[in-house]
N, C-alpha and C positions, 0 to 999 in steps of 0.2 A: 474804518478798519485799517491796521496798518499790519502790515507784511514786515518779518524779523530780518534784518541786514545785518550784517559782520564782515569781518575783512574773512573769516573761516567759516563757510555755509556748517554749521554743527549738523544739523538738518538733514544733511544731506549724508551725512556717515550714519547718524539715526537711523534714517530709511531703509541703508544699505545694509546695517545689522538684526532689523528685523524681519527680514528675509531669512536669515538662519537660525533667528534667535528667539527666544519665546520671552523674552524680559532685556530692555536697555534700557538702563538704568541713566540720569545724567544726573551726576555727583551735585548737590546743592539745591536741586529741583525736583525729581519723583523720576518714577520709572512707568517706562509705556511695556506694557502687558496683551502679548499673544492670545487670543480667545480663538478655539476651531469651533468653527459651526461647520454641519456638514449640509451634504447640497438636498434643497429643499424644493416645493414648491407650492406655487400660490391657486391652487387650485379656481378661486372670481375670474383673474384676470386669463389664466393659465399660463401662468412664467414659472420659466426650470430658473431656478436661482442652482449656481457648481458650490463645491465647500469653499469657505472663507476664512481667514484669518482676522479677525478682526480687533483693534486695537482699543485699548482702554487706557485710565491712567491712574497711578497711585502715590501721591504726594510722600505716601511715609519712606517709601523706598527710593532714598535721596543718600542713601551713603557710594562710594568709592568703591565700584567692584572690580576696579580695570578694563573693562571691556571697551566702552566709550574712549576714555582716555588712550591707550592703548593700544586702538583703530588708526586714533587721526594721528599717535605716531611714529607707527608705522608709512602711514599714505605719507604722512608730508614731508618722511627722514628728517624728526627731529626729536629732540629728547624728550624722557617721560614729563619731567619738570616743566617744559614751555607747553607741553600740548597740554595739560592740566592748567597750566594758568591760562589760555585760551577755555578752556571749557568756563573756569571761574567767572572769567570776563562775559563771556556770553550769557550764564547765569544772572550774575549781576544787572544786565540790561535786559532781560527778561522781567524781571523782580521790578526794575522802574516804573520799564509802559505798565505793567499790570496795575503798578500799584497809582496812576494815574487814571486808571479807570482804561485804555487803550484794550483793545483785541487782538492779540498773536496769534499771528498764524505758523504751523508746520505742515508746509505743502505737501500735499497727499496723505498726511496723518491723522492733521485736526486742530481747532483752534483753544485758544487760553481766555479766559477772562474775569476777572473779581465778580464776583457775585455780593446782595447787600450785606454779608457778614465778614466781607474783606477774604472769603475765603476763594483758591481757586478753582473756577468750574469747565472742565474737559467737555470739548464735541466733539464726537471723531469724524472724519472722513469717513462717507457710508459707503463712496465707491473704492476705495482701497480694497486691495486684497494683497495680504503679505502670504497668501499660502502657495507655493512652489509648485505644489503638484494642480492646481489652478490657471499657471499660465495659461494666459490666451484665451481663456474662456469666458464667457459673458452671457450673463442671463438672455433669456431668450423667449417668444412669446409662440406658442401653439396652442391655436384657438381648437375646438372639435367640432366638427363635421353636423353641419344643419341639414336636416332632413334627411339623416341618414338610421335608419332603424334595423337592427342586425336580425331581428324577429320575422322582419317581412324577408332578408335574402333565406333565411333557414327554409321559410314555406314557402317558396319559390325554388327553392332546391328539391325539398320533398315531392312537390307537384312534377320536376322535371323528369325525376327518376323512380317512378312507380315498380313495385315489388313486379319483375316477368314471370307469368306464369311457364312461360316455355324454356324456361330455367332449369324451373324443377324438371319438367320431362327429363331434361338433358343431362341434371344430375340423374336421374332413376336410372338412365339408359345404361349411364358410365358404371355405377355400381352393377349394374346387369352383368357388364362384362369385367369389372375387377374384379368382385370377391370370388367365383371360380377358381380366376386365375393365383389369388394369395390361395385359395382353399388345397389347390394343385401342389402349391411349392412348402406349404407347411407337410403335405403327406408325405413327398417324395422321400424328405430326409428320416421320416418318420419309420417308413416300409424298409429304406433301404443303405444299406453301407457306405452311398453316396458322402457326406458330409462328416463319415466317422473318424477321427483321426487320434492316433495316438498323440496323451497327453503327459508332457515329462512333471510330474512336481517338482519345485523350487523351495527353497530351503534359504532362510536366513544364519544358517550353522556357517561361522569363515571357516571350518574344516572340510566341509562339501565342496563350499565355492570352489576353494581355492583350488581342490584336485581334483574338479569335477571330470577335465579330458582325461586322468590318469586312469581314473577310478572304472569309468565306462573301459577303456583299453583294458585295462587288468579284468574284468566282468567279460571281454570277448573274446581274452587269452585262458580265461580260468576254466575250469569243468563247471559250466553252469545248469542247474536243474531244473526243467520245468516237471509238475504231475505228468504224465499219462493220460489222453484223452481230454486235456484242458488247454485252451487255448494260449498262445503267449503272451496274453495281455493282463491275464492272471498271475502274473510271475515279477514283472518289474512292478515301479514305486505306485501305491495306489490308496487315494484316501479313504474306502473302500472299507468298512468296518463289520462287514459280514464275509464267510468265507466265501470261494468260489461256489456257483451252483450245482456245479459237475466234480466229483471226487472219487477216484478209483482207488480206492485199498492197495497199496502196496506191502510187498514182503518184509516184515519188520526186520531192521538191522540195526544193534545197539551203536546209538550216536553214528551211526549214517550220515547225516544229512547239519550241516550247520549252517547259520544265518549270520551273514557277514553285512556290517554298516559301514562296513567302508573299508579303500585300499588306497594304501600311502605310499608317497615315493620318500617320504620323509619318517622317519623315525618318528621323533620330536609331533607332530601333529597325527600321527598313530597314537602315543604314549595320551596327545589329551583326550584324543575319544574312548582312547580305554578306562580314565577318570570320570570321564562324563557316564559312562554305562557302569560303573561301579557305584555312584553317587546314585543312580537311579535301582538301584537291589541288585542286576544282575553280577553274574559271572566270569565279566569279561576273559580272553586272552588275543593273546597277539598271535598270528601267524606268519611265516618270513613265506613267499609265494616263490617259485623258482623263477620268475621276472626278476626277483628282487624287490615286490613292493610288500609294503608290510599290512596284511590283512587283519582288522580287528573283528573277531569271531564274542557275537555278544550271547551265543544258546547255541547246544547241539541239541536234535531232537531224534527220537528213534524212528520215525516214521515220516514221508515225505506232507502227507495229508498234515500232519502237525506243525512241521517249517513250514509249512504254508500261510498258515492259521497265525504262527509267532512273527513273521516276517509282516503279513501286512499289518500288525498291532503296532509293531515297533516302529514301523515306515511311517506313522503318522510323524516322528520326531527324528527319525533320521532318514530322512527320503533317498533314495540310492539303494537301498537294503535289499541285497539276493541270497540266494541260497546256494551253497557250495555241496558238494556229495563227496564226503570224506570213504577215499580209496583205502 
C-alpha cells in the first residue's frame, strides 16, 4: 500500500471542503460525494451509532467547478493558473500508481485502486464523519439491564399500596360536612339580595363608547322617568324582552313621554345615530338639551307603561336608552 506524497497535500484541502460541502470535485479525477445518514442503532450489539456524513465517489464528475482549485488559491496566495497546474500534476500521479496496479490512499477519506477491468474502485473510510453537527460524538455501546423485569416492580408496588379501607370513611365523613355547607351558600344568594347587583350593558356601538360618561351626566341632569310603583331597575338598559311585572296605569298625555338612545356633546355623532334609527323604520329627531348636548329622541309615546315597553325593545341595540317626560 503506498500513501500519496506531493510537494501540495491536495488531500488535505479535500478534507477541509468536505466539511461544508456536499460534492468536491478534483478536475481530471471524479468528485467525492456527501451521503447523510441519520443516527441509528444496532439493536445485537446495542450501539447508538450519531448522524454521519459519509463519503463516496463518482469518476464521471471530473470536470473544473472552481471549488478545489480555488481553495488551494486562496490558502497558498497564489494565482488561479499555478494552483490548477498543481492539481494537474497531482492528477497525473495519481493516474500512474493506479495504473501500476499500486493503492492510494486519502487519509481519512478512503482508498483508490484498479480493479481486473482497469477500472477504478473507491473504499471509503468507515470512521470518517464530515457531518458538523456530529462533532465530537462517537458511537457508543449500552448494554440492557439483566435480570431486570418491570412486571415484577409493578406487582411489588400494587402489593405495597393496597386500596384503605378507612379512606373511604374519611371521604364519607368530609362530604358529611361539605355538601351542607355548598347547599347553605347556593340558598343564601338564592333567598336573598345579598349577591344582587346592578348590571350595565355594553355595547359594541363607537357612538356609545365613546360618550358613554357624557351620556350617563346628561341622563342625571335631564328629567328622567321612572313608572310608579316600579322599581329603578326597570328603567335603565336591560336585555330583558318582557315588560316589567308591576305596571300602574298612568294618566294619558299625548307624546308625553319620549325614549331617547343617546346624548351627544358632538353634533356630528348625534347626526349618525339619527341615521342609524332612520335606517332601522323609525322616526328619529334631534333634541338641543339646555346642557348643550344633543339628545336623539328615537319614539314619543302617549303613555309612560308604553315607553316603557319601546325603550326596553330598543335597548337591545342601543343600550343606554331612557325615557325623558316631555314638559
Amino acid at each position: 500500500m503506498i500513501k500519496e506524497e506531493s510537494a501540495v497535500d491536495v488531500t488535505a484541502f479535500v478534507r477541509e471542503l468536505l466539511f461544508g460541502h456536499d460534492c468536491v470535485i478534483v478536475p481530471g479525477f471524479g468528485g467525492f460525494i456527501g451521503n447523510y445518514t441519520p443516527a441509528r442503532i444496532d439493536k445485537g450489539p446495542g450501539t447508538f451509532y450519531p448522524p454521519v456524513k459519509q463519503i463516496s465517489f463518482n469518476r464521471n464528475l471530473n470536470h473544473n467547478d472552481g471549488l478545489l482549485v480555488g481553495r488551494i488559491s486562496n490558502s497558498l496566495q497564489i494565482n488561479y493558473g499555478d494552483a490548477r497546474n498543481i492539481v494537474e500534476e497531482f492528477v497525473i500521479g495519481l493516474r500512474k500508481k493506479l495504473e501500476k496496479g499500486e493503492k492510494v490512499v486519502f487519509d481519512n477519506i478512503g482508498s483508490f485502486i484498479n480493479n481486473h477491468e482497469g477500472n477504478v474502485q473507491f473504499e471509503p473510510d468507515r470512521n470518517a464523519n464530515y457531518h458538523l453537527d456530529s462533532y465530537g460524538l462517537e458511537p457508543f455501546q449500552c448494554l440492557p439491564l439483566e435480570g431486570y423485569d418491570v412486571r415484577k416492580r409493578i406487582i411489588r408496588h400494587i402489593e405495597k399500596d393496597p386500596v384503605k379501607q378507612a379512606s373511604i370513611r374519611k371521604v364519607l365523613w368530609r362530604a358529611a360536612v361539605i355538601i351542607p355547607l355548598l347547599s347553605l351558600l347556593v340558598m343564601v344568594p338564592l333567598k336573598t339580595d345579598l349577591f344582587k347587583a346592578k348590571v350595565e350593558a355594553t355595547t359594541m356601538n363607537p357612538l356609545v363608547t365613546a360618550e358613554f360618561e357624557n351620556n350617563k351626566k346628561a341622563v342625571d341632569e335631564g328629567n328622567y322617568i321612572k313608572p310608579p310603583e316600579v322599581e329603578e331597575k326597570a328603567i335603565p338598559d336591560s336585555d330583558e324582552t318582557t315588560p316589567p311585572a308591576v305596571v300602574v296605569p298612568v294618566a294619558s298625555e299625548a307624546n308625553s313621554y319620549i325614549v331617547i338612545t343617546g346624548s351627544f356633546k358632538l353634533k356630528e355623532n348625534a347626526d349618525s345615530q339619527f341615521n342609524i334609527l332612520k335606517e332601522e323604520g323609525f322616526t328619529p329627531e334631534i333634541i338641543t338639551a339646555y346642557n348643550g348636548f344633543y339628545r336623539v329622541c328615537a319614539m314619543m309615546c302617549n303613555d309612560l307603561n308604553t315607553a316603557v315597553i319601546k325603550k326596553d325593545s330598543i335597548a337591545k341595540k342601543f343600550p343606554g336608552s331612557w325615557i325623558l317626560r316631555k314638559k
